[in-house]
PDB file with one MODEL, atoms N, CA, C and O in Angstrom:
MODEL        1
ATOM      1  N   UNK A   1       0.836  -1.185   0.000  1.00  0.00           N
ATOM      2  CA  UNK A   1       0.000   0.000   0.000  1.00  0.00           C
ATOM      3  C   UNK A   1       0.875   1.240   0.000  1.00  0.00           C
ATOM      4  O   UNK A   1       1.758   1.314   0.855  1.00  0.00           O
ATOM      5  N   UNK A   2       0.770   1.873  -0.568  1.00  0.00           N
ATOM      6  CA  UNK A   2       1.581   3.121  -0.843  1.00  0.00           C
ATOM      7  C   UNK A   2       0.965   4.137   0.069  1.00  0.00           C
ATOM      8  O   UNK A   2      -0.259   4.222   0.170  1.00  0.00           O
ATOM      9  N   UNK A   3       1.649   4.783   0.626  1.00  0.00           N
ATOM     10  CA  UNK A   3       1.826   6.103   1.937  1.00  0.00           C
ATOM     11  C   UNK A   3       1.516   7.162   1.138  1.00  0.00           C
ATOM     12  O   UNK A   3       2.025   7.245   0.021  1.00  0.00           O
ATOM     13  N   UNK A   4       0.831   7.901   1.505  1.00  0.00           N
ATOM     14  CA  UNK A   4       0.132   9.422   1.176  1.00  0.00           C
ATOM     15  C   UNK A   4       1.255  10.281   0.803  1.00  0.00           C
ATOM     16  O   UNK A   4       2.354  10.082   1.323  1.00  0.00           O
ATOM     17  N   UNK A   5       1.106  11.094   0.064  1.00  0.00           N
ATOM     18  CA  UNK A   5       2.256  12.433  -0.211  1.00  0.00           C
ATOM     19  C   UNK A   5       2.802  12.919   0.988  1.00  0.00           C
ATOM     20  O   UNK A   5       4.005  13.083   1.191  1.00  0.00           O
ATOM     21  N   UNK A   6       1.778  13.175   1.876  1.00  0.00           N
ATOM     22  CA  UNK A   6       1.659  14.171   2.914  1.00  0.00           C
ATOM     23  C   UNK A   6       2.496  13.359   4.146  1.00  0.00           C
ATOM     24  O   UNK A   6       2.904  14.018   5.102  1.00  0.00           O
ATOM     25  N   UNK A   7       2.706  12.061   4.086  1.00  0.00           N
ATOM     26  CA  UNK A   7       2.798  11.355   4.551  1.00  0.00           C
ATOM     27  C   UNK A   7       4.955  11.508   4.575  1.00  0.00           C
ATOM     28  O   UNK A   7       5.922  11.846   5.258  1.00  0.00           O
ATOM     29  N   UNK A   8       4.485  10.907   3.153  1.00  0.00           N
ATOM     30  CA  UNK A   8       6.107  11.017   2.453  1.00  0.00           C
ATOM     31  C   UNK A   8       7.216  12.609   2.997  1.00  0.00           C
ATOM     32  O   UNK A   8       8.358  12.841   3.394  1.00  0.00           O
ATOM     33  N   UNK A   9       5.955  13.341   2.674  1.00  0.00           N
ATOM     34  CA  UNK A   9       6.673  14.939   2.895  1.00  0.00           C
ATOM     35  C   UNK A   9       6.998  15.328   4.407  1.00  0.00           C
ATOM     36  O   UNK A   9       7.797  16.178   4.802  1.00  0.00           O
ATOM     37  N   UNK A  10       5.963  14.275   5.340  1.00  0.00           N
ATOM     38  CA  UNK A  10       6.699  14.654   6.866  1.00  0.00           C
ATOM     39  C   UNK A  10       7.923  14.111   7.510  1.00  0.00           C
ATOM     40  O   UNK A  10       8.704  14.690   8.266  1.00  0.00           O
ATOM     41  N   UNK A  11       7.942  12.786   7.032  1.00  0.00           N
ATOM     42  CA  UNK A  11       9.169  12.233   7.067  1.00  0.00           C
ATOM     43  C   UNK A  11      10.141  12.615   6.282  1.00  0.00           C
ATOM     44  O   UNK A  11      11.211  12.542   6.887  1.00  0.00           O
ATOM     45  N   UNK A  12      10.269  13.034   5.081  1.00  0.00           N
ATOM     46  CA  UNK A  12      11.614  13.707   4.848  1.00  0.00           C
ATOM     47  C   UNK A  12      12.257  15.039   4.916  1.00  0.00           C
ATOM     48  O   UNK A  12      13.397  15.379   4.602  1.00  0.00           O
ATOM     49  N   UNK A  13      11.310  15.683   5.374  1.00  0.00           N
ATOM     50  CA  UNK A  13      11.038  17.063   6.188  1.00  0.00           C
ATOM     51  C   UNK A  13      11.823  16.932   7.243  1.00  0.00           C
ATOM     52  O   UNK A  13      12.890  17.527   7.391  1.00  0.00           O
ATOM     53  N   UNK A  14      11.143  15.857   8.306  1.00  0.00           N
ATOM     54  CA  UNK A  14      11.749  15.567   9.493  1.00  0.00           C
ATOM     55  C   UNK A  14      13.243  14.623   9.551  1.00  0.00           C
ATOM     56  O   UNK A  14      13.957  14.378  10.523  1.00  0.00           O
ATOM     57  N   UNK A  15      13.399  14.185   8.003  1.00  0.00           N
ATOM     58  CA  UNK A  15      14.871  13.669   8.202  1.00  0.00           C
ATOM     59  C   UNK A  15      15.791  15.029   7.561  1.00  0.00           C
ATOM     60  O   UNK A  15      16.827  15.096   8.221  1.00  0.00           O
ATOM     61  N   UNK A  16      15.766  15.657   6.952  1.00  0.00           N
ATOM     62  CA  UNK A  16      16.029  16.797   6.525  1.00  0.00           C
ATOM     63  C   UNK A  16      16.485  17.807   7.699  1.00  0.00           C
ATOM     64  O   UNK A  16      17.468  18.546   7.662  1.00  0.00           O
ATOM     65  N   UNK A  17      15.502  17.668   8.804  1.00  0.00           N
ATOM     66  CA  UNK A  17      15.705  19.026   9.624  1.00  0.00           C
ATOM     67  C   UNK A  17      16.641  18.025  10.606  1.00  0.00           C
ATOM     68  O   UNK A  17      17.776  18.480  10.468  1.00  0.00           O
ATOM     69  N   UNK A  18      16.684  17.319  11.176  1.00  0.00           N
ATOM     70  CA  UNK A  18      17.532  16.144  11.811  1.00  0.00           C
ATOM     71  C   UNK A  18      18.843  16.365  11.470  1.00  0.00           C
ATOM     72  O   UNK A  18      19.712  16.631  12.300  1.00  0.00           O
ATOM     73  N   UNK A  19      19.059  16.251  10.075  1.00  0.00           N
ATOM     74  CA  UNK A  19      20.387  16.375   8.964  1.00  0.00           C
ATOM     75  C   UNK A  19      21.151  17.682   9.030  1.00  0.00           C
ATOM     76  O   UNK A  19      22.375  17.774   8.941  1.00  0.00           O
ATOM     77  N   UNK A  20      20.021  19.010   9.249  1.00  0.00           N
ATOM     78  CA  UNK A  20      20.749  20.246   9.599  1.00  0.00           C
ATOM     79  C   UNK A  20      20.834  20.507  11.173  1.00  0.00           C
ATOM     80  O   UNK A  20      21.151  21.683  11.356  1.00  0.00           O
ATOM     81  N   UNK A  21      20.683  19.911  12.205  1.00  0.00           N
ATOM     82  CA  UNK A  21      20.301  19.839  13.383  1.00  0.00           C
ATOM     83  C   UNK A  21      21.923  19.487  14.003  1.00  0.00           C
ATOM     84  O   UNK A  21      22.677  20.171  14.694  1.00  0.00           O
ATOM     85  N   UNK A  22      22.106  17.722  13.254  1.00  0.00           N
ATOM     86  CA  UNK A  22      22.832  17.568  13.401  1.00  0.00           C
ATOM     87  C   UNK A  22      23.998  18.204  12.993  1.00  0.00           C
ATOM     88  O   UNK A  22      24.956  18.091  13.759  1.00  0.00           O
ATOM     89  N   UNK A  23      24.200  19.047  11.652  1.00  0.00           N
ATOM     90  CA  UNK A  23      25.672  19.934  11.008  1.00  0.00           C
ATOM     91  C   UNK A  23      25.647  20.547  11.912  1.00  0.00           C
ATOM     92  O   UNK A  23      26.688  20.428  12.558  1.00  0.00           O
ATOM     93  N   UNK A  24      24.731  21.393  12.461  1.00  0.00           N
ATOM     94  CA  UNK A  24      24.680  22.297  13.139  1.00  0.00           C
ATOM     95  C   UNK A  24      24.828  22.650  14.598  1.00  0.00           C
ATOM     96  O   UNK A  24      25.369  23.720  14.877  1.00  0.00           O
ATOM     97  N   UNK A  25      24.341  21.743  15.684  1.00  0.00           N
ATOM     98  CA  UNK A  25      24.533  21.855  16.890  1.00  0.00           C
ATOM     99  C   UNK A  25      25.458  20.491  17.595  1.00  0.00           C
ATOM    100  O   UNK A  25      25.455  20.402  18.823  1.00  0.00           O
ATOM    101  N   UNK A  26      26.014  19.749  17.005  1.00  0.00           N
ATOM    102  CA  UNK A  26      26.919  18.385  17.376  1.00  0.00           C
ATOM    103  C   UNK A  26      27.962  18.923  17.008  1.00  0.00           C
ATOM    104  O   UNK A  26      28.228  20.031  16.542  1.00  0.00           O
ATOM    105  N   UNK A  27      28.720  17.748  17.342  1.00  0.00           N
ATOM    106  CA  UNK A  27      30.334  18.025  17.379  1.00  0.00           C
ATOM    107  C   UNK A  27      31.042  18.247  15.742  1.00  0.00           C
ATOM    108  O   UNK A  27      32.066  18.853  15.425  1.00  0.00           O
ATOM    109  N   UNK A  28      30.030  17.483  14.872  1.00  0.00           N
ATOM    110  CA  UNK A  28      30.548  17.505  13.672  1.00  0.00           C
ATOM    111  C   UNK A  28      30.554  18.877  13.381  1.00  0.00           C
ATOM    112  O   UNK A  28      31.202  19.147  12.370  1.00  0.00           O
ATOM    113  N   UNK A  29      30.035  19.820  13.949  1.00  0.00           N
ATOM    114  CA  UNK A  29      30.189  21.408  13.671  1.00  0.00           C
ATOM    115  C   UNK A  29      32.111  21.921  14.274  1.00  0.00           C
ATOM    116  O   UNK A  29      32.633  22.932  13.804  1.00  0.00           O
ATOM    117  N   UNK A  30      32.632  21.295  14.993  1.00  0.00           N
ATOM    118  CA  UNK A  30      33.987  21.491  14.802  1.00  0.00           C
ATOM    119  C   UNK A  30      35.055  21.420  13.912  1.00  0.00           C
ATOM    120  O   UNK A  30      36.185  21.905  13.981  1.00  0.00           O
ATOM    121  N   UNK A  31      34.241  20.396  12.646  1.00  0.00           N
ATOM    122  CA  UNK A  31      34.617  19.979  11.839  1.00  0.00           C
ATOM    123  C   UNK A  31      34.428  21.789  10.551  1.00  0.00           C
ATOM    124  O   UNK A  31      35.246  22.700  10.427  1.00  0.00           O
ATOM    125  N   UNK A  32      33.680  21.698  10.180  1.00  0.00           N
ATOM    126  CA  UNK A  32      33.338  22.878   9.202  1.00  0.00           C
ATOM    127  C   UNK A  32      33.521  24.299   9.506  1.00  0.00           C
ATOM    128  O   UNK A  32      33.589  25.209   8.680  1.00  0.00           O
ATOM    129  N   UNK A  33      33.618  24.421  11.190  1.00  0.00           N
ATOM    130  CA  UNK A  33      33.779  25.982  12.006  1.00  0.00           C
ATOM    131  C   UNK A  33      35.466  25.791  12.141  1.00  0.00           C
ATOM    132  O   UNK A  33      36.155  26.755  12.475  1.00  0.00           O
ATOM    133  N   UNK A  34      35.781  25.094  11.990  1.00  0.00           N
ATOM    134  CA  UNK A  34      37.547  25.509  12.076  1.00  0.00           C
ATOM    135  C   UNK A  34      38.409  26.286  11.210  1.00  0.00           C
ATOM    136  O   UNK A  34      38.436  26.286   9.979  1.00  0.00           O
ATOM    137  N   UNK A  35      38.921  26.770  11.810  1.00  0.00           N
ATOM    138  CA  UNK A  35      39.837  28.263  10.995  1.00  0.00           C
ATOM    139  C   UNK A  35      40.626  27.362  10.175  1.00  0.00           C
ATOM    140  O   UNK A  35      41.322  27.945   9.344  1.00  0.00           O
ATOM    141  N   UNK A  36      40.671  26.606  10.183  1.00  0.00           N
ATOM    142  CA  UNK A  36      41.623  25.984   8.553  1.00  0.00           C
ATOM    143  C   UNK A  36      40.485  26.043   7.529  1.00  0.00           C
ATOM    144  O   UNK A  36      40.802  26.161   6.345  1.00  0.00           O
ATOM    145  N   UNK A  37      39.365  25.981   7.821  1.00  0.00           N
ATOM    146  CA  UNK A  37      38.077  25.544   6.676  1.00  0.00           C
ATOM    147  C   UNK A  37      37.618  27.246   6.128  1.00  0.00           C
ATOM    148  O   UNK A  37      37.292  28.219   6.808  1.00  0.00           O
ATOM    149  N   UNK A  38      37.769  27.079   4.533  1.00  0.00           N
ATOM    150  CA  UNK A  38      37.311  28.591   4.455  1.00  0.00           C
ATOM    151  C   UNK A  38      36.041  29.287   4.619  1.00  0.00           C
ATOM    152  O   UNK A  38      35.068  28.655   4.208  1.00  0.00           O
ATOM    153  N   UNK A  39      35.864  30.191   5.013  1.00  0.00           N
ATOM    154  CA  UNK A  39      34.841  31.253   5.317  1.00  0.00           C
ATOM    155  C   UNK A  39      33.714  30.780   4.994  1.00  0.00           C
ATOM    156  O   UNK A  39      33.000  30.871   5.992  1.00  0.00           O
ATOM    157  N   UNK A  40      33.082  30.264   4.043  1.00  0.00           N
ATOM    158  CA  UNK A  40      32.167  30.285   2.991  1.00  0.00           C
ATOM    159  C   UNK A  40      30.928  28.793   3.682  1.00  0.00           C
ATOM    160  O   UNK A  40      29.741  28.510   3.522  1.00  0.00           O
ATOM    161  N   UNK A  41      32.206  28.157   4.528  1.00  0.00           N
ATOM    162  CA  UNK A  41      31.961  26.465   5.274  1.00  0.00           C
ATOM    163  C   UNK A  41      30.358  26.662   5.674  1.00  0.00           C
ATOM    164  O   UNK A  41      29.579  25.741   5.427  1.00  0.00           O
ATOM    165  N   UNK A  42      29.952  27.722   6.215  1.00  0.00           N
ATOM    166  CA  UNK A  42      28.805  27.466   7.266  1.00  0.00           C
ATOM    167  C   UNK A  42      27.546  27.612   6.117  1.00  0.00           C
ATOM    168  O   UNK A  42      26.602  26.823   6.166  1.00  0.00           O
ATOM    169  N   UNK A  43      27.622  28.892   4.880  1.00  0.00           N
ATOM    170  CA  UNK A  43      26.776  29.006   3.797  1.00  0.00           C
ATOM    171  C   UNK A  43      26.743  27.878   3.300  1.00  0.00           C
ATOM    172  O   UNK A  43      25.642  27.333   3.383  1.00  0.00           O
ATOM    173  N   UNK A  44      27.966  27.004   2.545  1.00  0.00           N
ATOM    174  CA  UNK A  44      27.721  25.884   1.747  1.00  0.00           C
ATOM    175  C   UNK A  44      26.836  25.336   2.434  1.00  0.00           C
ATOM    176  O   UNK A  44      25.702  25.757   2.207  1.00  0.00           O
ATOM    177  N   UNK A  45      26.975  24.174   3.559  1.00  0.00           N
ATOM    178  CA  UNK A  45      25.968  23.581   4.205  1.00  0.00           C
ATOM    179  C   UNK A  45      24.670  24.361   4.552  1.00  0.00           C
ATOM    180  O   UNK A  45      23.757  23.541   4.451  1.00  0.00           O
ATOM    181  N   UNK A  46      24.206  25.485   4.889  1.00  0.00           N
ATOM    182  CA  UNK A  46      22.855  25.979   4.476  1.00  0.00           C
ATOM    183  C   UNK A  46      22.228  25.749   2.691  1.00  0.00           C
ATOM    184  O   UNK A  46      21.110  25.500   2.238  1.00  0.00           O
ATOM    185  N   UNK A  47      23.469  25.960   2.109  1.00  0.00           N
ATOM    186  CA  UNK A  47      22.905  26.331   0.589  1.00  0.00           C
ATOM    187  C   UNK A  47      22.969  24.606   0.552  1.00  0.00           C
ATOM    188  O   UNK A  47      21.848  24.286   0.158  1.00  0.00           O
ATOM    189  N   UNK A  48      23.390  23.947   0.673  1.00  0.00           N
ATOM    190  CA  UNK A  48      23.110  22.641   0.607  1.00  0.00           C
ATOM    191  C   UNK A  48      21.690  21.731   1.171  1.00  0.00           C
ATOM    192  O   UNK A  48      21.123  20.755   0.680  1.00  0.00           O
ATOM    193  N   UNK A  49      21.420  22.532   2.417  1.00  0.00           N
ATOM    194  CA  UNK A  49      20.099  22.071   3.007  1.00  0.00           C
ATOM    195  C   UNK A  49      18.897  22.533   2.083  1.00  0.00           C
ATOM    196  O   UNK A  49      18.029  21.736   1.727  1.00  0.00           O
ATOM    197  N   UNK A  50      18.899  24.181   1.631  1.00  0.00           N
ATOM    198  CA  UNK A  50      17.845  24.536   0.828  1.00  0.00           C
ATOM    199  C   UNK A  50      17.570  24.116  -0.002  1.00  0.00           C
ATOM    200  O   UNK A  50      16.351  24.026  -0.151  1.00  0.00           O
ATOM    201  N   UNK A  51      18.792  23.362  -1.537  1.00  0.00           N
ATOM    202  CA  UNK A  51      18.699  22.910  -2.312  1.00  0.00           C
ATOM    203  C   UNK A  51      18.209  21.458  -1.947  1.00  0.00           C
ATOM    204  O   UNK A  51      17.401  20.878  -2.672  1.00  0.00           O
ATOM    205  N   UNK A  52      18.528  21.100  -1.231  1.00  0.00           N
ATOM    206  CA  UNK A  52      17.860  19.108  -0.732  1.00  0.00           C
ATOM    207  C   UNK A  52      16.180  19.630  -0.617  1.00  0.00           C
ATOM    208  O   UNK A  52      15.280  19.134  -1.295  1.00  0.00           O
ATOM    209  N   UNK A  53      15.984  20.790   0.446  1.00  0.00           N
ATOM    210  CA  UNK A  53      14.182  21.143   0.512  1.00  0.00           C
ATOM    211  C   UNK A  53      13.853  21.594  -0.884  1.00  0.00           C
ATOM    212  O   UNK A  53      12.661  21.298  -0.977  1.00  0.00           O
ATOM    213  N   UNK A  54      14.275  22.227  -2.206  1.00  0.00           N
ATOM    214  CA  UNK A  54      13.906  22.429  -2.750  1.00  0.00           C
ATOM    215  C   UNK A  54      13.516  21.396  -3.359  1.00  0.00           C
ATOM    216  O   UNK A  54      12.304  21.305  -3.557  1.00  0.00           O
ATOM    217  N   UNK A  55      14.397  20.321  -3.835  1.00  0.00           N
ATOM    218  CA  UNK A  55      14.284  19.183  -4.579  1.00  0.00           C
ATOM    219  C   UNK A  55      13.118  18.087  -4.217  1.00  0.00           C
ATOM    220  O   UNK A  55      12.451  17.325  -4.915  1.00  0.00           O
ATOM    221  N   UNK A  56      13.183  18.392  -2.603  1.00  0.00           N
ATOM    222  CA  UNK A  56      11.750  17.099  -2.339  1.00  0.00           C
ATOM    223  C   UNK A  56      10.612  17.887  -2.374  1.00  0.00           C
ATOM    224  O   UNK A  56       9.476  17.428  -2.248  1.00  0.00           O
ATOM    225  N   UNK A  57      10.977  19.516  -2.603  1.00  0.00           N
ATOM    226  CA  UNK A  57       9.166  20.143  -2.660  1.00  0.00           C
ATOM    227  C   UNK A  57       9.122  19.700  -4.134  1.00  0.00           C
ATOM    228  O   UNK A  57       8.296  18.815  -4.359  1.00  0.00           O
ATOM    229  N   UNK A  58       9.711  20.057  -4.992  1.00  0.00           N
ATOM    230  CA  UNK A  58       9.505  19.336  -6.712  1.00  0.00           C
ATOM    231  C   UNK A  58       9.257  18.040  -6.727  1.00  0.00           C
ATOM    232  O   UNK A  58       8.279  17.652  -7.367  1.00  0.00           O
ATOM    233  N   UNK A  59      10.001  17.195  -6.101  1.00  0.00           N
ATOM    234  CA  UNK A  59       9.608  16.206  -6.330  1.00  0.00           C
ATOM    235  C   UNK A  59       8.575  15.500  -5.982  1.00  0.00           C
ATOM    236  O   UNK A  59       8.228  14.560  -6.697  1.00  0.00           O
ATOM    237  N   UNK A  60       7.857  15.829  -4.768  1.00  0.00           N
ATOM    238  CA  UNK A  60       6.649  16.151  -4.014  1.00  0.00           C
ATOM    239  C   UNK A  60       5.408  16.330  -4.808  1.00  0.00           C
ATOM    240  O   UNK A  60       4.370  15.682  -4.944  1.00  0.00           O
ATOM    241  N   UNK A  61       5.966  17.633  -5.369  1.00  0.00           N
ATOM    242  CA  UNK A  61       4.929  18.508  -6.178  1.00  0.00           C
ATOM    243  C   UNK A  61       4.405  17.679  -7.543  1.00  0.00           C
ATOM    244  O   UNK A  61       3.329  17.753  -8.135  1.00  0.00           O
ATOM    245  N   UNK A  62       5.745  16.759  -7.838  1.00  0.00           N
ATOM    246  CA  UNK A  62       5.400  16.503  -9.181  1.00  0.00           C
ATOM    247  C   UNK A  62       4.501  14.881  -9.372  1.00  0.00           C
ATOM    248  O   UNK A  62       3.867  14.331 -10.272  1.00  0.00           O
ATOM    249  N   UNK A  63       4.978  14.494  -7.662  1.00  0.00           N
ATOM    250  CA  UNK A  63       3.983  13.089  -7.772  1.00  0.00           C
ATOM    251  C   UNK A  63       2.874  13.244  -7.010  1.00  0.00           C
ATOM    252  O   UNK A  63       2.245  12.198  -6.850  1.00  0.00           O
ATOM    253  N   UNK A  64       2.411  14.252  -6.465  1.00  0.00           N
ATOM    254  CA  UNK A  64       0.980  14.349  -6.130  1.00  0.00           C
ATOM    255  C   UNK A  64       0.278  14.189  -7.184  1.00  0.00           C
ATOM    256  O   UNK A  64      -0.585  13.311  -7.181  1.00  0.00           O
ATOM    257  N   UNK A  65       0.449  14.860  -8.130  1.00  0.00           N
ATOM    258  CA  UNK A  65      -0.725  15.101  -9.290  1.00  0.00           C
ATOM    259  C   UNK A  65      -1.198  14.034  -9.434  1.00  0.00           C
ATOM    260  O   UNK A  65      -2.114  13.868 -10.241  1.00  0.00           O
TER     261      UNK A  65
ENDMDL
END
């Protein structure tokens, strides 16, 4: 039986925000905030999260219909 859109979209929503949760407040954030890593470290991984939400709202969008 196949799971609802809405269904699909909370769970990868919620693995998504998990995914920036974790870059973000764990230790692996010592990893990307270190002065050897250039400037730009903390944007990439945002611009990386938006582009992953963008892709499952399209892709979302495109198998509801």
């Amino acid at each position: 039986m196949k799971q609802p859109v809405q269904q699909l979209l909370r769970e990868r929503a919620l693995l998504l925000f998990i995914t920036g949760l974790f870059l973000f407040c764990s230790p692996a954030r010592l990893f990307w905030a270190a002065e050897s890593m250039p400037w730009y470290s903390p944007y990439l991984i945002w611009f990386v999260i938006i582009l992953l939400t963008w892709f499952l709202y399209r892709w979302l969008k495109r198998h509801a219909l």
